[in-house]
C-alpha positions as CSV (number, residue, x, y, z in Angstrom):
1,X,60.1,153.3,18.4
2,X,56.3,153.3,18.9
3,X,57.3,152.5,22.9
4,X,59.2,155.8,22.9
5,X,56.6,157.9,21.2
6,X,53.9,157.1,23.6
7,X,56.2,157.8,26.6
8,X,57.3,161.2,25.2
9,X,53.0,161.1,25.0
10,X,52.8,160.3,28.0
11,X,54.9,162.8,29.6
12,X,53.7,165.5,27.9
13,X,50.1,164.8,29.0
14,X,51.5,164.7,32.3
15,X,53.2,168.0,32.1
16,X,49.7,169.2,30.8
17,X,47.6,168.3,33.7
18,X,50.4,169.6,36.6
19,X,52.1,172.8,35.2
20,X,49.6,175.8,35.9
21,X,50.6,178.1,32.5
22,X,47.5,178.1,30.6
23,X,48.4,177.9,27.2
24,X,45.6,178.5,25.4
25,X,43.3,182.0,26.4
26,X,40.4,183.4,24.6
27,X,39.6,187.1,25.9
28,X,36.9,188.6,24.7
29,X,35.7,192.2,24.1
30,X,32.8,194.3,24.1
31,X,33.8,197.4,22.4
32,X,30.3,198.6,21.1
33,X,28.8,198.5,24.5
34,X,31.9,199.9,26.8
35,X,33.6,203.4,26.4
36,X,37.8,202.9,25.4
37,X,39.1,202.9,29.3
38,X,41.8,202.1,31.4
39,X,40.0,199.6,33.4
40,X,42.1,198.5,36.7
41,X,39.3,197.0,39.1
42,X,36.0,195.2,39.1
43,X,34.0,193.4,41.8
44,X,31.1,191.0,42.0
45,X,27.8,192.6,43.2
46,X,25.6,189.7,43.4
47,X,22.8,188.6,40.8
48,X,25.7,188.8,37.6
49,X,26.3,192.5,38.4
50,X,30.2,194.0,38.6
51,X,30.8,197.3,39.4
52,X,34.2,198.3,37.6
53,X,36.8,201.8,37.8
54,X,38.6,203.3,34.9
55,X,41.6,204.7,36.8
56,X,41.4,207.9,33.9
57,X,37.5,208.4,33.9
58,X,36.9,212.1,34.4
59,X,35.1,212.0,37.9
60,X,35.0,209.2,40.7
61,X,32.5,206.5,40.1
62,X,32.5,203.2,38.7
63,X,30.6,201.3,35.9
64,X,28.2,198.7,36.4
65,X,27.8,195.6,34.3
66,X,25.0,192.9,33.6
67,X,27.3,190.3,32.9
68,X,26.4,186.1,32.4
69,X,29.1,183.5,32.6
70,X,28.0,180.3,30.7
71,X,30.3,178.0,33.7
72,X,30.3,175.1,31.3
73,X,32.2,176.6,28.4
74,X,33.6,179.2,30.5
75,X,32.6,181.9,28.3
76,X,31.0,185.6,28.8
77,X,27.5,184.8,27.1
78,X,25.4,188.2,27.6
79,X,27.4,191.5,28.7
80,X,25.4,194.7,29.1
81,X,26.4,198.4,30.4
82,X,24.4,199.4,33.2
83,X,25.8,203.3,32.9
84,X,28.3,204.8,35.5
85,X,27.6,206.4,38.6
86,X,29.6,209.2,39.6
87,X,30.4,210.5,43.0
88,X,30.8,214.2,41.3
89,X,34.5,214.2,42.2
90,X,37.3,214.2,40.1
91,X,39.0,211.2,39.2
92,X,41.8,210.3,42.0
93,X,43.4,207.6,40.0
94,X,40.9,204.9,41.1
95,X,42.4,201.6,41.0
96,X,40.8,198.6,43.2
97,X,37.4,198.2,44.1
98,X,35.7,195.4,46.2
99,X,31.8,195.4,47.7
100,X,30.4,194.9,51.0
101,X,27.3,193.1,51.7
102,X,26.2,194.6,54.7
103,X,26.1,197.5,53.5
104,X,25.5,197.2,50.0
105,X,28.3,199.7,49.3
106,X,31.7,199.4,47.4
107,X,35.0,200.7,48.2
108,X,37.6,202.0,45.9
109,X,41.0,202.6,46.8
110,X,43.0,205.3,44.8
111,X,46.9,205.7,44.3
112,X,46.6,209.6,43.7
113,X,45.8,210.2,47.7
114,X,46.7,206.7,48.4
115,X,43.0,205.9,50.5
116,X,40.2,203.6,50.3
117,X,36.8,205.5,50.7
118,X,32.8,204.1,50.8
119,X,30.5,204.7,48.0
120,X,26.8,203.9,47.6
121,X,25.4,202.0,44.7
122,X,24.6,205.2,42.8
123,X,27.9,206.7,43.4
124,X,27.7,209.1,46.1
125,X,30.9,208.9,49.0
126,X,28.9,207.9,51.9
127,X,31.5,209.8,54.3
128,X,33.4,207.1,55.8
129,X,36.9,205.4,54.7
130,X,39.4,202.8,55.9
131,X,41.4,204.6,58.6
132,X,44.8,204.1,56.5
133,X,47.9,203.3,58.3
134,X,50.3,206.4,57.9
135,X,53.0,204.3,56.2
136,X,50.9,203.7,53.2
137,X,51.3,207.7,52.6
138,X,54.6,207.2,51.5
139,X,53.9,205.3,48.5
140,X,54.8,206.5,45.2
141,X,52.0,208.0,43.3
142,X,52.5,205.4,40.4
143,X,52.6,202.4,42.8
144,X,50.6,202.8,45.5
145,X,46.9,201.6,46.6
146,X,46.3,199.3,43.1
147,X,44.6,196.9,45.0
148,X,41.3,195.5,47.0
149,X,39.2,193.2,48.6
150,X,36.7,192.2,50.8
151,X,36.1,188.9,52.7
152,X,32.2,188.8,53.5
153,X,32.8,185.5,55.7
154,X,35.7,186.9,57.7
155,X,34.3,190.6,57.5
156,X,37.8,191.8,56.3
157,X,39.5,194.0,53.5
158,X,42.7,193.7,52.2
159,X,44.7,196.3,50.5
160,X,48.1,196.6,49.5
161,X,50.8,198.5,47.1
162,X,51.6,197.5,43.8
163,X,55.3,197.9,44.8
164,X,57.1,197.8,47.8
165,X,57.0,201.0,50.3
166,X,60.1,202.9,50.2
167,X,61.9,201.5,52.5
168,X,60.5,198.0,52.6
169,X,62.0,194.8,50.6
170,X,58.5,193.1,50.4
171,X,55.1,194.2,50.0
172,X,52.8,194.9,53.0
173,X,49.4,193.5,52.7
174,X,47.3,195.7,55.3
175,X,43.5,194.3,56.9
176,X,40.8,196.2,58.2
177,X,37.9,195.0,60.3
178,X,34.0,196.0,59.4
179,X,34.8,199.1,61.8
180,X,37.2,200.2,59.2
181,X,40.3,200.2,61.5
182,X,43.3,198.0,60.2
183,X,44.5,195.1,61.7
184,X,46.9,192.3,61.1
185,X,48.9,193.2,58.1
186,X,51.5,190.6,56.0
187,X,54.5,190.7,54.2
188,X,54.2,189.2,50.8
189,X,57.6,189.0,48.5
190,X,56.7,189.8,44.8
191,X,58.5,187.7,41.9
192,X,61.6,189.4,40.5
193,X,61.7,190.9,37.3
194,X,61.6,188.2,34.5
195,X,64.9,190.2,32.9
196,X,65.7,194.2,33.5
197,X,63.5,195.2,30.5
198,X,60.8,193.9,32.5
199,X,58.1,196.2,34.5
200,X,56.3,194.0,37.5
201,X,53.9,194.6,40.5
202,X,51.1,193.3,41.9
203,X,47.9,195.0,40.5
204,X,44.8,192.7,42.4
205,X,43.9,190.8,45.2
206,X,40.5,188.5,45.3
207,X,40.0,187.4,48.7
208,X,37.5,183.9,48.2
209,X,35.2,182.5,50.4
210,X,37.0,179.7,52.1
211,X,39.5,182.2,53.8
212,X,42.7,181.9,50.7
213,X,43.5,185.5,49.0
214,X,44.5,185.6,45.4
215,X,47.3,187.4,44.3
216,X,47.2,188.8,40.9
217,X,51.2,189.7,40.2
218,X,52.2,190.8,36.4
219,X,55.4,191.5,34.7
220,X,55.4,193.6,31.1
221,X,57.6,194.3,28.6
222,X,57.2,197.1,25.8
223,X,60.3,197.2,23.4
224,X,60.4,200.3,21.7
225,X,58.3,199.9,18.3
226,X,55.5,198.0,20.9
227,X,55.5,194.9,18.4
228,X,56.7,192.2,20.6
229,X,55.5,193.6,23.8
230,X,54.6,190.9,26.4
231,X,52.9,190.5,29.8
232,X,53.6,187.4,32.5
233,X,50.6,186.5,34.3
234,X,50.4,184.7,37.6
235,X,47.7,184.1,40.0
236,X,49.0,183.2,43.8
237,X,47.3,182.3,46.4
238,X,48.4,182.7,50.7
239,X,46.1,181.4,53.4
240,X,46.2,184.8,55.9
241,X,46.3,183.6,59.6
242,X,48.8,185.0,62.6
243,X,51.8,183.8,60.4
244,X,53.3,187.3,59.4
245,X,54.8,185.6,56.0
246,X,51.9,182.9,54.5
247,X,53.8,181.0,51.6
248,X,52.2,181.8,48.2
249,X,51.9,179.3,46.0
250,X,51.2,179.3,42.3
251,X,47.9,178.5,40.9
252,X,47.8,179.7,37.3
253,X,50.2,181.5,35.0
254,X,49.9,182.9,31.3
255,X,51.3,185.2,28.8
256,X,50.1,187.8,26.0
257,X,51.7,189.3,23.1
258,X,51.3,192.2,20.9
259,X,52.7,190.8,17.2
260,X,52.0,192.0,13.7
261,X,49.3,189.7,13.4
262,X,47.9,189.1,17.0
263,X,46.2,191.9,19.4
264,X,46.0,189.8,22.1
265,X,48.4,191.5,24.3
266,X,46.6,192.6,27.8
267,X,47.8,194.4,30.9
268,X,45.0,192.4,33.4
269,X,44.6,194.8,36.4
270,X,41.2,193.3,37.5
271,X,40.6,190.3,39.3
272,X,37.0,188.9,40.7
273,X,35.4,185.7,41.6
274,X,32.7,184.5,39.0
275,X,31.8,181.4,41.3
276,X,33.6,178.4,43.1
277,X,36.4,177.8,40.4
278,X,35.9,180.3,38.0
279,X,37.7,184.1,38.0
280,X,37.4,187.4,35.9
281,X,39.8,189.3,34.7
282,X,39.5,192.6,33.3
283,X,42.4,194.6,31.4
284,X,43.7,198.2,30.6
285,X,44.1,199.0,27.7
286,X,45.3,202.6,28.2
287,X,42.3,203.8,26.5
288,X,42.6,201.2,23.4
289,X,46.1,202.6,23.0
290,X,46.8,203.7,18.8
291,X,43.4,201.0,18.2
292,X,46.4,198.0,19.3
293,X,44.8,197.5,22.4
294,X,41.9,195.7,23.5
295,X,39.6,196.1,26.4
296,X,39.7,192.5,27.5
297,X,37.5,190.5,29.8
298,X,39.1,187.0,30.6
299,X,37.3,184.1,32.5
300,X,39.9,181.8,33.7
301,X,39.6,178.1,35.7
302,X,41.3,177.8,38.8
């Protein structure tokens, strides 16, 4: 009997240490130092700075946050608001955003026009914008540019729809040099819907410095009353190169819930690198939705 205990033990630690689900998340919030929002993007600006869009913020801009990452515990330690920075425009249903070294400018793509235009650090458009492939304009409005990234080793962005184009079966994941001018693009197949009561896209891409782009892809479920909503995590990653269709593979996967007695529930539609190992995830919380919804920062081991 005590034999077969510590085999059942001992397969269970096993199944611990290789399945990716993370069982056990602890988001935090900050709710006295950021506004309610819909946040959807945030990118690492060097020095524990990230610059993050609220896709329903009046104007165009972004936020930018002070933000320490005790790497040991894995745990936000000091978050500060730095203000937001406005480019005086109105809001285009900004949705990805990813910075440039180079130039020290970010880029934020929007589903509304379905582009991806420059902005300086104190939220002026500088004038320029990726030079968009005309396919891309016949995204839906609701599923078009969610995502962005930038590789500073490579010199390339990445952009894609959170659905397929009409049209298209898979997803198209579209490059663009440092002169703005798209490249190489790949196909990327999306998981199916867990079951049909299920709503799923891809909502962020985190391209990381040793060439591998991360694939943020999440599935919700809102039953009528909202108690007993759900969202399916997973965090892919593909290795871009001339190969049209990389093979994504998983790395992590979690789950939230909304219950009578738990608020955990989070709709993550940010996705940045902390440092080697370590990711950020930010969530939308539809403007704290009814005071059930949180505006969640997660930091996550990969």
């Amino acid at each position: 009997m005590k034999q077969a205990s510590r085999s059942v033990i001992r397969v269970i630690s096993l199944l611990v240490l290789c399945c990716p689900v993370m069982m056990a998340q602890k988001p935090q919030r900050f709710h006295k130092l950021l506004p309610a929002g819909n946040y959807s993007g945030i990118t690492a600006l060097g020095r524990d700075r990230y610059a993050v869009v609220n896709d329903k913020s009046a104007e165009d801009g972004f936020f930018v946050l002070h933000v320490v990452v005790d790497s040991v515990k894995g745990r936000i330690a000091t978050f500060e608001n730095e203000g937001f920075y406005s480019s005086g425009l109105p809001n285009r249903d900004i949705e990805g955003i990813c910075f440039r070294p180079s130039t020290n400018t970010v880029f934020i793509s929007g589903e509304k026009d379905n582009e991806v235009y420059e902005y300086a650090l104190d939220g002026r458009r500088t004038g320029l914008r990726l030079n968009m492939p005309a396919i891309f304009k016949k995204a839906d409005r609701n599923y078009g540019l969610e995502s962005l990234a930038y590789d500073a080793t490579r010199h390339l962005f990445y952009t894609t729809s959170e659905r397929p184009l009409p049209g298209d079966s898979l997803l198209r994941i579209q490059t663009f040099d440092d002169n703005l001018q798209p490249g190489h693009f790949y196909y990327y197949r999306p998981d199916a819907p867990i079951s049909k009561k299920h709503f799923q896209g891809v909502s962020a891409l985190c391209a990381l410095a040793d060439g591998r782009l991360l694939v943020l892809e999440r599935q919700i479920r809102v039953p009528r009353l909202k108690f007993g909503a759900s969202t399916n995590i997973r965090i892919y990653e593909i290795a871009p190169s001339e190969e049209p269709f990389p093979e994504k593979r998983l790395l992590k996967e979690f789950r939230t819930r909304l219950t009578l007695t738990g608020r955990k529930f989070a709709n993550y539609e940010g996705l940045c690198q902390l440092s080697s190992g370590l990711l950020l995830l930010v969530a939308d919380s539809q403007n704290r939705y009814k005071g059930f919804l949180r505006d969640w920062f997660l930091v996550i081991r990969i």
